[in-house]
C-alpha positions in Angstrom: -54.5 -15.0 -20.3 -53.8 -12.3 -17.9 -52.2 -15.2 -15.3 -50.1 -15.7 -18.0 -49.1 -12.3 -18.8 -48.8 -11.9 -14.6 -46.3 -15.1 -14.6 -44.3 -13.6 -17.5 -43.6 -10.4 -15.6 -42.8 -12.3 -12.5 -40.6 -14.5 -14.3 -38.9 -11.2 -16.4 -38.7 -9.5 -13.2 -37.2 -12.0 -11.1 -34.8 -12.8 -13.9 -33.6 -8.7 -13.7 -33.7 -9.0 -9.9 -30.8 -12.4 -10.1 -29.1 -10.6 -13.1 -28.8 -7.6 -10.7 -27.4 -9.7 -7.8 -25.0 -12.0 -10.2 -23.9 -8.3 -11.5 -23.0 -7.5 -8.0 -21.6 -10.0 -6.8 -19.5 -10.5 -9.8 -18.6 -6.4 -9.6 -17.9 -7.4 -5.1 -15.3 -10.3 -6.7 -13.6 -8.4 -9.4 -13.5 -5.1 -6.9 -11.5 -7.7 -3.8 -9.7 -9.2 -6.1 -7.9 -6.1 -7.6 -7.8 -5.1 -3.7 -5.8 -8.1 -3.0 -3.6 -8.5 -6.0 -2.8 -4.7 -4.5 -1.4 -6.3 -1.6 0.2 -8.9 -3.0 2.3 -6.3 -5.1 2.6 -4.1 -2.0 3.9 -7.4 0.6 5.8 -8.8 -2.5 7.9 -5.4 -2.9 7.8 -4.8 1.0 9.9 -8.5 1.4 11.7 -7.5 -1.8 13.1 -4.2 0.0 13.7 -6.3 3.4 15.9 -8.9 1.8 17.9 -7.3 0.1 18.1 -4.5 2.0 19.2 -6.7 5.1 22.1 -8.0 2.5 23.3 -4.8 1.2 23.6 -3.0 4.3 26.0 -5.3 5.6 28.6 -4.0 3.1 27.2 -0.8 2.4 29.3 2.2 3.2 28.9 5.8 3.4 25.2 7.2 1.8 24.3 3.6 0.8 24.0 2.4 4.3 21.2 5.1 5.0 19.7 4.4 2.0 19.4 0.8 2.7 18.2 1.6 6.3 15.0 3.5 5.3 14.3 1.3 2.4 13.8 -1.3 5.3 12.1 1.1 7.7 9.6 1.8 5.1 9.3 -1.9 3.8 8.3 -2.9 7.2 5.5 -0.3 7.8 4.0 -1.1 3.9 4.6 -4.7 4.5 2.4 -4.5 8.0 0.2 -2.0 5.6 -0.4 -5.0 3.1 -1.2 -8.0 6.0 -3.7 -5.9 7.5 -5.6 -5.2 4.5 -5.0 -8.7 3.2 -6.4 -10.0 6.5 -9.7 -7.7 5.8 -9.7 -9.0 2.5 -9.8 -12.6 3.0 -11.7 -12.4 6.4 -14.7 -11.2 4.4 -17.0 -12.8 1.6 -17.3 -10.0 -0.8 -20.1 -11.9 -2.9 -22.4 -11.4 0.3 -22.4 -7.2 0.2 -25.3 -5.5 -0.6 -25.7 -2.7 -2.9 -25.3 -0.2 -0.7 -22.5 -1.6 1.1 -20.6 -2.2 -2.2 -20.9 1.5 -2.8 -20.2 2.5 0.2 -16.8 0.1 0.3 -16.1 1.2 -3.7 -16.0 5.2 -2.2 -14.0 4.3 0.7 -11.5 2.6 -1.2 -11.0 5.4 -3.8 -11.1 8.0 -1.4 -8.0 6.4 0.3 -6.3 5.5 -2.6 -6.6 9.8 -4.1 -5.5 10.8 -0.5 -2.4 8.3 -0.9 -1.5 9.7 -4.2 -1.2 13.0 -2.4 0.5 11.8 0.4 3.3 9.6 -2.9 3.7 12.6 -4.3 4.6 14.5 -0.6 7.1 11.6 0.0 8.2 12.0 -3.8 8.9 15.7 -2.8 10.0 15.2 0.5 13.1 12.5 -1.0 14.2 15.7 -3.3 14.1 18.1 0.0 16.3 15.9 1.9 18.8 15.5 -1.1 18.8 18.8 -1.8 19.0 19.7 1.8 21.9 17.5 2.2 24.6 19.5 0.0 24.2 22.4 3.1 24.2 19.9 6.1 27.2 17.8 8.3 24.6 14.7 7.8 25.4 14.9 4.0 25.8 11.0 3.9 22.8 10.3 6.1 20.6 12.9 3.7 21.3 12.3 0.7 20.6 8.3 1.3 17.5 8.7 2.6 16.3 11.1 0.0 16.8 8.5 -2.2 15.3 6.2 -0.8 12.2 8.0 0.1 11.8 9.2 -3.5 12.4 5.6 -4.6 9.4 4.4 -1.9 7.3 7.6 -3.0 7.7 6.9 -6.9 6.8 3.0 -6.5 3.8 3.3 -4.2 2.4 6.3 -6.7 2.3 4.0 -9.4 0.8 1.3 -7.2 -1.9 3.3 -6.1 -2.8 5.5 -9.7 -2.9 1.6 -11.1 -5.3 0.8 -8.2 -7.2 4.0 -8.4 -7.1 3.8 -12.0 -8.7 0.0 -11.8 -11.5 0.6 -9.3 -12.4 3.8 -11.4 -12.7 1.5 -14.8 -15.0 -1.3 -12.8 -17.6 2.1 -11.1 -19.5 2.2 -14.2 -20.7 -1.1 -13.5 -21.3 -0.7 -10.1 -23.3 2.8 -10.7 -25.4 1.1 -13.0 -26.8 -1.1 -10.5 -28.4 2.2 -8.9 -32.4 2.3 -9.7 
């Protein structure tokens, strides 16, 4: 009787031990994937910007030009942004982590997502001080244009990054339950 009982718990136990590890890995797949969708969105709207900023510039006059000009300057630094972290993304199985990696991955991923939320809303802030800044300033044109587009850039990659944050944030709980 008491092999039996021994099996049982063997058999419970190991069955908690694969439920644990299925749990992870499903929390490793769900946590990449919401990663990578990111930089889909972030690439998608990066090309978006290039495009047709490279067509609108070509007749853009006066504050529309510089407008156009930093929406591409920016699109090409979120767009090399998004390859990179795309490349990390695919270049690793995320089913293989451990525990402890997964944590450790989960924190650094929020932690850089709240730091870019500061750093949206600075850009957000940044775009009003250089429109404001251009109704005092010779470089009115040249202002004003990239204040918008900075505050356009700032407003879109907050929102990408709250949804993000806001994502990774809703799947912790499972992760955290994992812990012994």
């Amino acid at each position: 009787m008491k092999k039996y009982f021994c099996l049982l718990l063997c058999m419970i136990w190991s069955g908690v031990a694969s439920a644990q590890t299925n749990t992870l890995a499903t929390f490793n797949l769900q946590h990449s994937e919401i990663l990578r969708t990111g930089m889909m969105v972030l690439g998608g709207w990066a090309l978006l910007n290039i495009l047709v900023g490279s067509f609108r510039l070509m007749k853009a006059t006066r504050n529309k030009r510089y407008f156009f000009q930093m929406n591409i300057y920016w699109s090409i630094v979120n767009l090399i942004i998004a390859a990179i972290a795309l490349y990390s993304l695919l270049t690793t199985d995320p089913a293989t982590r451990t525990l402890a990696e997964s944590i450790q991955e989960h924190s650094w991923y929020k932690k850089i997502l709240y730091l870019n939320i500061g750093l949206d809303v600075a850009y957000f802030m940044t775009g009003i001080w250089l429109q404001e800044r251009a109704r005092y300033s010779p470089k009115t044109e040249q202002l004003q244009g990239w204040g918008q587009a900075v505050v356009l850039q700032g407003i879109f990659l907050l929102i990408l990054d709250i949804v993000l944050a806001a994502l990774l944030e809703d799947k912790a709980t499972l992760l955290y339950n994992l812990i012994p």
